[in-house]
C-alpha positions as CSV (number, residue, x, y, z in Angstrom):
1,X,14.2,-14.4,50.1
2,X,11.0,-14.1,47.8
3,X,10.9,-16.4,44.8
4,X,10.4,-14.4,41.8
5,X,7.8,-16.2,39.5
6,X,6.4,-13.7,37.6
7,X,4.2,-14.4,34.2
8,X,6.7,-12.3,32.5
9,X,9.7,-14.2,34.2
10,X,7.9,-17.2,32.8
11,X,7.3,-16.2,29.4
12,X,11.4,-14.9,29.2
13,X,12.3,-18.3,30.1
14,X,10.1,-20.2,27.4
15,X,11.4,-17.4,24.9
16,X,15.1,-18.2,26.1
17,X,14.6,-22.0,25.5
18,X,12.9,-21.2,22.2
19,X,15.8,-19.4,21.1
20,X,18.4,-22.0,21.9
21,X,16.3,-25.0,20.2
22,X,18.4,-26.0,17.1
23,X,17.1,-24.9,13.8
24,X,17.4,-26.4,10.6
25,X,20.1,-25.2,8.2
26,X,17.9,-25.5,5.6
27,X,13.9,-24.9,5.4
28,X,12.4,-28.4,4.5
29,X,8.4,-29.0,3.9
30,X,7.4,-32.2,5.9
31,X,6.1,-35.0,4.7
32,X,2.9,-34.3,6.1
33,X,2.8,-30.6,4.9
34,X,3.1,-31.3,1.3
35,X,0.1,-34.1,2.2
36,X,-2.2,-31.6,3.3
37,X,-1.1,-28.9,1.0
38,X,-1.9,-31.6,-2.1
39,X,-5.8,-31.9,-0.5
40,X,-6.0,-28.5,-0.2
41,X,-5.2,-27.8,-3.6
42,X,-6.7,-30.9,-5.2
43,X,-9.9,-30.7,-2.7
44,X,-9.4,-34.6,-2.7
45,X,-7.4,-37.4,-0.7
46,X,-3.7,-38.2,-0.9
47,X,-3.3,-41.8,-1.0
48,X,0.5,-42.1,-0.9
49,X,3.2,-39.4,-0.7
50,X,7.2,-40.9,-0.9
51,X,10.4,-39.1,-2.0
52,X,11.9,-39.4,-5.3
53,X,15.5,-40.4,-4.9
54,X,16.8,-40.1,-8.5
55,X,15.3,-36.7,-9.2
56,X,17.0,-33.6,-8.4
57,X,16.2,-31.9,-5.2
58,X,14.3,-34.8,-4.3
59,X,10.7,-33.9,-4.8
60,X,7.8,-35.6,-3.3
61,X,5.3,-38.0,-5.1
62,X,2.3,-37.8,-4.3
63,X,-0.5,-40.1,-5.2
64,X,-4.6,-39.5,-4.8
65,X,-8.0,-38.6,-5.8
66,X,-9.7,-36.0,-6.4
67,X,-13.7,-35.5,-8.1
68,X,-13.8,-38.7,-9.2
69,X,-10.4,-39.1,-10.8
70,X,-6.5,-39.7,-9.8
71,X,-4.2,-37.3,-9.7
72,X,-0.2,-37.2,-8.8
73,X,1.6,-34.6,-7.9
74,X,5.6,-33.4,-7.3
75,X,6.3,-30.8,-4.9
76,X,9.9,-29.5,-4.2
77,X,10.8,-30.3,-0.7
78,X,12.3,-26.9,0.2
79,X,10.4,-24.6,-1.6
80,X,7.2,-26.1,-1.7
81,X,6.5,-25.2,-5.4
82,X,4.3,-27.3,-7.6
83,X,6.3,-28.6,-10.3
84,X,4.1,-31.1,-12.1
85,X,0.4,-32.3,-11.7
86,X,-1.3,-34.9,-13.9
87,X,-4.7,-36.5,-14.1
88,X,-5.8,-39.4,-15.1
89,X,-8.6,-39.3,-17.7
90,X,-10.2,-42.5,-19.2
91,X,-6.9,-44.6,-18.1
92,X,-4.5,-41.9,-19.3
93,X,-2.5,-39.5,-17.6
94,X,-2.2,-36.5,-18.8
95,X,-0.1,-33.1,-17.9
96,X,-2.5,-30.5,-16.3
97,X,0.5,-28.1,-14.6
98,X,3.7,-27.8,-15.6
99,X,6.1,-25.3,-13.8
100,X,7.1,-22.9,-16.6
101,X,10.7,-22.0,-15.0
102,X,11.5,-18.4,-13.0
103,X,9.7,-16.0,-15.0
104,X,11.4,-12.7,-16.2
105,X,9.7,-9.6,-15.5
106,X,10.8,-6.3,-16.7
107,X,9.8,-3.2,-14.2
108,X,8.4,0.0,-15.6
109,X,8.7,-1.9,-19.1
110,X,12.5,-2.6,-18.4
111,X,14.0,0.9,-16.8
112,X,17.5,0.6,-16.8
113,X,17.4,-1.6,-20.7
114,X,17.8,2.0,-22.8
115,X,14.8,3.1,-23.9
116,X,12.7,5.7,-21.6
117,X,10.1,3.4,-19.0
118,X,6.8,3.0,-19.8
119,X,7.0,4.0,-22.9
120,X,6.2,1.4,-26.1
121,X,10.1,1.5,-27.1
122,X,10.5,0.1,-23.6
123,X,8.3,-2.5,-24.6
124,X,9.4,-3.1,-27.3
125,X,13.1,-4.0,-25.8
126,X,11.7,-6.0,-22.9
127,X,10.5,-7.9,-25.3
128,X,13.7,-8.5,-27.4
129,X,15.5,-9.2,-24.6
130,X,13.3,-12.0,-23.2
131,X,10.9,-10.9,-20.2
132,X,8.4,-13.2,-19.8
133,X,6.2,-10.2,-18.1
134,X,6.2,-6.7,-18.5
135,X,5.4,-4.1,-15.6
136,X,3.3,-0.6,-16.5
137,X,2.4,2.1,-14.0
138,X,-1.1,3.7,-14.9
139,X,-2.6,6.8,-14.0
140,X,-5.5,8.8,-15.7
141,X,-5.3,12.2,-16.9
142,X,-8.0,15.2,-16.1
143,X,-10.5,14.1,-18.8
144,X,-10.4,10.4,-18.2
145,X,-7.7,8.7,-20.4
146,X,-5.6,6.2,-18.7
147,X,-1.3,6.9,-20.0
148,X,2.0,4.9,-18.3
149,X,3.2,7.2,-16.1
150,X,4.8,6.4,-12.7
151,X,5.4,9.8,-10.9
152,X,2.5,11.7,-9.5
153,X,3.7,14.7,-12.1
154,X,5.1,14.4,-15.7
155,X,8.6,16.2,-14.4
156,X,10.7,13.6,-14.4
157,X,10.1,11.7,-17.1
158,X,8.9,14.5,-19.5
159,X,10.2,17.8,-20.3
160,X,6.7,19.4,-19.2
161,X,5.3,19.9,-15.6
162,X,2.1,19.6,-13.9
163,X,0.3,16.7,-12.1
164,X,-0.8,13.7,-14.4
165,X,-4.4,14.3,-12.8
166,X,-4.7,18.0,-13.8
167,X,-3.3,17.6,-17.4
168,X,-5.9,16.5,-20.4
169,X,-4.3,13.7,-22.7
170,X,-4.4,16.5,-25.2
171,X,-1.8,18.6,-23.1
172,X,0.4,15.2,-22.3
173,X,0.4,14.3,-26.0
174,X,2.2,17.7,-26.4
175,X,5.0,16.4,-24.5
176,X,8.2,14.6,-25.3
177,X,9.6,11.7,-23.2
178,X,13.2,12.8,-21.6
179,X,15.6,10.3,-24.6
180,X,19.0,10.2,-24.5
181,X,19.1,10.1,-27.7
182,X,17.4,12.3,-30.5
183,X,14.2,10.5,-31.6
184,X,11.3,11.9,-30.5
185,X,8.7,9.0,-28.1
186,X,5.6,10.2,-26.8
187,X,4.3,9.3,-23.5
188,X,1.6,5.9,-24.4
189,X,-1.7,5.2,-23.8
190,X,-2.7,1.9,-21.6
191,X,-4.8,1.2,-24.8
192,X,-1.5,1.9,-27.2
193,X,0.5,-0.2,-24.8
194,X,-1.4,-3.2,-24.6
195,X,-2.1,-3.6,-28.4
196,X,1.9,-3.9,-28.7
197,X,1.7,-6.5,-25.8
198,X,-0.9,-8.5,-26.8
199,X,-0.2,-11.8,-28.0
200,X,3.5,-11.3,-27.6
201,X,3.8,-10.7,-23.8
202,X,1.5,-10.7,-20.5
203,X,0.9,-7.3,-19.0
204,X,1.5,-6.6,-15.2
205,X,-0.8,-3.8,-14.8
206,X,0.3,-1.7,-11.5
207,X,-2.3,1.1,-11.6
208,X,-1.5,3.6,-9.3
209,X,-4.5,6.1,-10.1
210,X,-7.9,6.1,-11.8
211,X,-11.1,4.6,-12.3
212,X,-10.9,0.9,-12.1
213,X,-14.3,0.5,-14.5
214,X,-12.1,2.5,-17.1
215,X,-9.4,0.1,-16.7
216,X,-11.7,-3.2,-16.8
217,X,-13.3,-1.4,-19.9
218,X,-9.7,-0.9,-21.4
219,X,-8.3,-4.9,-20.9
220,X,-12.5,-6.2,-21.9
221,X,-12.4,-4.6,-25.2
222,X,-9.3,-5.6,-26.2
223,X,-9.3,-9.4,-24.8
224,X,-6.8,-9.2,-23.0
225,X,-8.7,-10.2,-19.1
226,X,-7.0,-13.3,-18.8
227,X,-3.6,-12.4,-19.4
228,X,-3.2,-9.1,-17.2
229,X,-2.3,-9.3,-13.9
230,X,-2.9,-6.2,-11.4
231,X,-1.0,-4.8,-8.8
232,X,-2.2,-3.1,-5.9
233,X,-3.2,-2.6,-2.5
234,X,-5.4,-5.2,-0.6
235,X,-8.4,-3.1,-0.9
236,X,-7.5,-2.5,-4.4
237,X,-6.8,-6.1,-5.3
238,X,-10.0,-7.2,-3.4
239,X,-12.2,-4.5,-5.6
240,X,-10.9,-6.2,-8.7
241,X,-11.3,-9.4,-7.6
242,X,-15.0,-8.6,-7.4
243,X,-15.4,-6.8,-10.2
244,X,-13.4,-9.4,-12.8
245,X,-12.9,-12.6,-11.2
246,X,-10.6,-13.9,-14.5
247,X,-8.2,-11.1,-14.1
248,X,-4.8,-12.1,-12.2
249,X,-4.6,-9.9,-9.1
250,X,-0.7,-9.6,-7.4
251,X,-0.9,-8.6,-3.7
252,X,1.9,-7.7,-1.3
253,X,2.7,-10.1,2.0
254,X,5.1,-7.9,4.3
255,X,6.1,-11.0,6.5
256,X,5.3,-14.6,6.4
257,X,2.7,-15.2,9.1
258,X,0.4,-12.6,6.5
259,X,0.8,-14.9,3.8
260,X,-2.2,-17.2,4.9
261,X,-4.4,-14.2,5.2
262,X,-3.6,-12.9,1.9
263,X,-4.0,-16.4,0.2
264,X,-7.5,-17.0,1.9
265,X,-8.9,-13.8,2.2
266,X,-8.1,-12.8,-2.2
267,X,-7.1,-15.8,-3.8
268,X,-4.6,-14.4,-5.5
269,X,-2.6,-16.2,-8.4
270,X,0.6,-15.0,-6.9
271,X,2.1,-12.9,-3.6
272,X,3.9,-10.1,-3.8
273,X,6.9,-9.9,-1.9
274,X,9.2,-6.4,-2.0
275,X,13.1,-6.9,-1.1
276,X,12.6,-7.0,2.5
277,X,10.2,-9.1,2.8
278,X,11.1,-12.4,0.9
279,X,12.2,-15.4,3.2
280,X,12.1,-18.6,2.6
281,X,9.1,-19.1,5.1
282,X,6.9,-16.6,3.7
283,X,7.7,-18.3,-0.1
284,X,7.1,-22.0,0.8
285,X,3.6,-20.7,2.8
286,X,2.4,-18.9,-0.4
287,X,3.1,-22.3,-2.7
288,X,1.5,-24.3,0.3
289,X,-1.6,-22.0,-0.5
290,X,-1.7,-22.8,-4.3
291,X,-0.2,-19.4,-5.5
292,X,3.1,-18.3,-7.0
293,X,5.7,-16.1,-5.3
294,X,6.8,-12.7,-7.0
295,X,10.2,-11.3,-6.0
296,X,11.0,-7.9,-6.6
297,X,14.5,-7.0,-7.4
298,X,14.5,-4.0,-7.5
299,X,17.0,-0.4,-6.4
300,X,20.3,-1.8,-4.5
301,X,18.8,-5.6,-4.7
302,X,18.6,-5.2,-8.2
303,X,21.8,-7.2,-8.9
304,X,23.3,-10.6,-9.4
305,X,24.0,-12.0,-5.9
306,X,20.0,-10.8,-4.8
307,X,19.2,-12.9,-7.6
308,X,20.7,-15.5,-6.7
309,X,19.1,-15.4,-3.4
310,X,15.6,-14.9,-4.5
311,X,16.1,-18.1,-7.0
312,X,17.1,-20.3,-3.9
313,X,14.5,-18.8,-1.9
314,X,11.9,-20.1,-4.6
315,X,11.0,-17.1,-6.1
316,X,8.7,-17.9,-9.4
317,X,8.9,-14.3,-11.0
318,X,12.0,-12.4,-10.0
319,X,11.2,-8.4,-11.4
320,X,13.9,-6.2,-12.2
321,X,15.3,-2.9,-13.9
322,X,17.5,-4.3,-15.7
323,X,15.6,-7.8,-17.0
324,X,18.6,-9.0,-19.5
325,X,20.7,-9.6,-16.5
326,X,18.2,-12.3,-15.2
327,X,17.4,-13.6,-18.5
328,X,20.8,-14.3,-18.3
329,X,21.6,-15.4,-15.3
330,X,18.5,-17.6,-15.1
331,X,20.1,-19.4,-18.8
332,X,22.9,-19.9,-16.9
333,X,21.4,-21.3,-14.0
334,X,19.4,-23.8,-16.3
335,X,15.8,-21.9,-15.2
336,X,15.0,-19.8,-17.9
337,X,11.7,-21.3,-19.8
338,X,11.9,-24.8,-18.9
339,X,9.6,-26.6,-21.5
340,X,8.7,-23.6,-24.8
341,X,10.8,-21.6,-26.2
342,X,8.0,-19.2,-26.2
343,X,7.4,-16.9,-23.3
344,X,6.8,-18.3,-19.8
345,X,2.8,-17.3,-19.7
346,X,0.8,-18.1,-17.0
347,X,-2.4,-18.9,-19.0
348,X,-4.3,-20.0,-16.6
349,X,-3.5,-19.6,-12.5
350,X,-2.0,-23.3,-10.3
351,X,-5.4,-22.7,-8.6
352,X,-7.7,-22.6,-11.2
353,X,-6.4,-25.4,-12.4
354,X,-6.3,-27.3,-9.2
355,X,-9.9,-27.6,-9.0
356,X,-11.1,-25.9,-5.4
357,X,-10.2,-24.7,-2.2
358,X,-12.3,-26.6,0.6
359,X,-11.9,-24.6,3.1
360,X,-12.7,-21.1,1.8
């Protein structure tokens, strides 16, 4: 009787023993991981790396030097977050990074708070209420002013009709937001929006049509580069990335394995991750690559038990409908804005900060 010895019989059995290997129950970054994921932050040498047994979670240490100074470091051991880096500056050491807690973020300027989305009233609320971040949808009307609007027409959200694209701001400004209750809001320019934001809250820009010059033009003249982040497609987030190098740029990973790629190839200051893609795994390999993770909340996983998941996965930025809930929950939970009382800005990006990445 002929043996059958197949490469596909072969490659069945090493996927059968792969499958019954034991896993951990719980994700844990190695020793060794958080070592090389300190040098490739740090573009320097880890010198010692031991756990600390009367902290919380038990973080790693870490000890080294990097362009011509020490540094330490602590990392969480499941998540793989950053939550502390100091230097040491003419025998001093002083705090470079401190993890700011989960940050809040409300979605279309808080949809589901009471006031109409993307509207200023919106922001206005989102504000009140805590969000450390506020989401906007852009598009740009027929004569080249960029409004919030999410939908590709005004229908929904307006009591008008007609595409965004074929409708002058003139036209729009005619229109009244849909309000439950009898005041009337008109639908806001990016430029009106942003002057309520600034100072008071960061901007999460997700510009779903237009001229990206216009929009650079928009954030330049009123200061505001460093504190917008934009949201968008690789090619998108790649084009901005060129064109403004300060400006925060928010990709999407859709599994973990693409997290590396997205990390290397954009740099981003954070990952995106939409419902079904979060895992653990994909979380701890964007922190191992120097950038924040942003969980999105959102529809049917926009309640208290997904929140709760996405905090123990390690999400940094949890965005949500209904912020208040996670502003709450996170108070709860001991999460919500650590060390200010003041929003949870990201003023300047964990990788900026950390010096360099070697091997890009």
């Amino acid at each position: 009787m002929p043996v059958f010895c197949s490469r596909d019989a072969i490659l069945w059995f090493a996927l059968t023993l792969l499958c019954l290997k034991p896993f951990p129950a719980e994700g844990q970054m190695s020793r060794l991981e958080a070592v090389h994921m300190a040098e490739i932050l740090t573009g320097g040498v880890v010198q010692a790396c031991e756990r600390v047994e009367d902290a919380p979670d038990r973080p790693y240490q870490l000890h080294g030097e990097a362009q011509g100074s020490s540094f330490r470091m602590r990392v969480h051991a499941t998540h793989g977050r950053v939550l502390s880096i100091d230097r040491q500056i003419a025998s001093r050491w002083q705090r470079a990074y401190q993890w700011p807690g989960i940050q809040v973020v409300a979605h279309r300027g808080g949809a589901l708070l009471g006031p109409p989305e993307n509207t200023i009233e919106a922001i206005e609320k989102a504000i009140e209420i805590g969000a450390d971040l506020i989401e906007i949808d852009i598009r740009q009307t027929q004569d080249g002013h960029l409004i919030l609007m999410h939908d590709v027409t005004v229908d929904r959200t307006t009591h008008g009709h007609g595409k965004v694209s074929d409708l002058t701001l003139a036209q729009i400004r005619q229109l009244e937001v849909k309000n439950p209750t009898e005041s009337r809001i008109q639908v806001p320019t990016l430029r009106e929006a942003l002057k309520v934001m600034k100072g008071r809250i960061d901007p999460d820009l997700d510009y779903k049509e237009g001229d990206l010059g216009k929009l650079l033009e928009v954030v330049r003249e009123l200061d505001m580069v460093e504190a917008c982040t934009l949201y968008g497609s690789w090619e998108r987030c790649e084009q901005m990335a060129a064109e403004e190098p300060r400006l925060r740029i928010r990709p999407s990973a859709d599994f973990p394995l693409q997290v590396p790629t997205v990390a290397r190839t954009l740099r981003p200051a954070m990952v995106n991750f939409d419902w079904h893609a979060v895992s653990e795994e994909g979380i701890r390999l964007a922190h191992s690559h120097g950038c924040l993770a942003f969980v999105n909340c959102l529809g049917r996983a926009d309640t208290e038990t997904y929140m709760q998941w996405a905090v123990e996965a390690g999400a940094d930025y949890i965005q949500s409908d209904r912020p208040d809930r996670v502003v709450a929950y996170l108070k709860q939970k001991g999460l919500y804005r650590l060390h200010s009382g003041e929003p949870g800005q990201l003023k300047t990006p964990l990788r900026s900060i950390l010096l360099q990445y070697p091997f890009r």
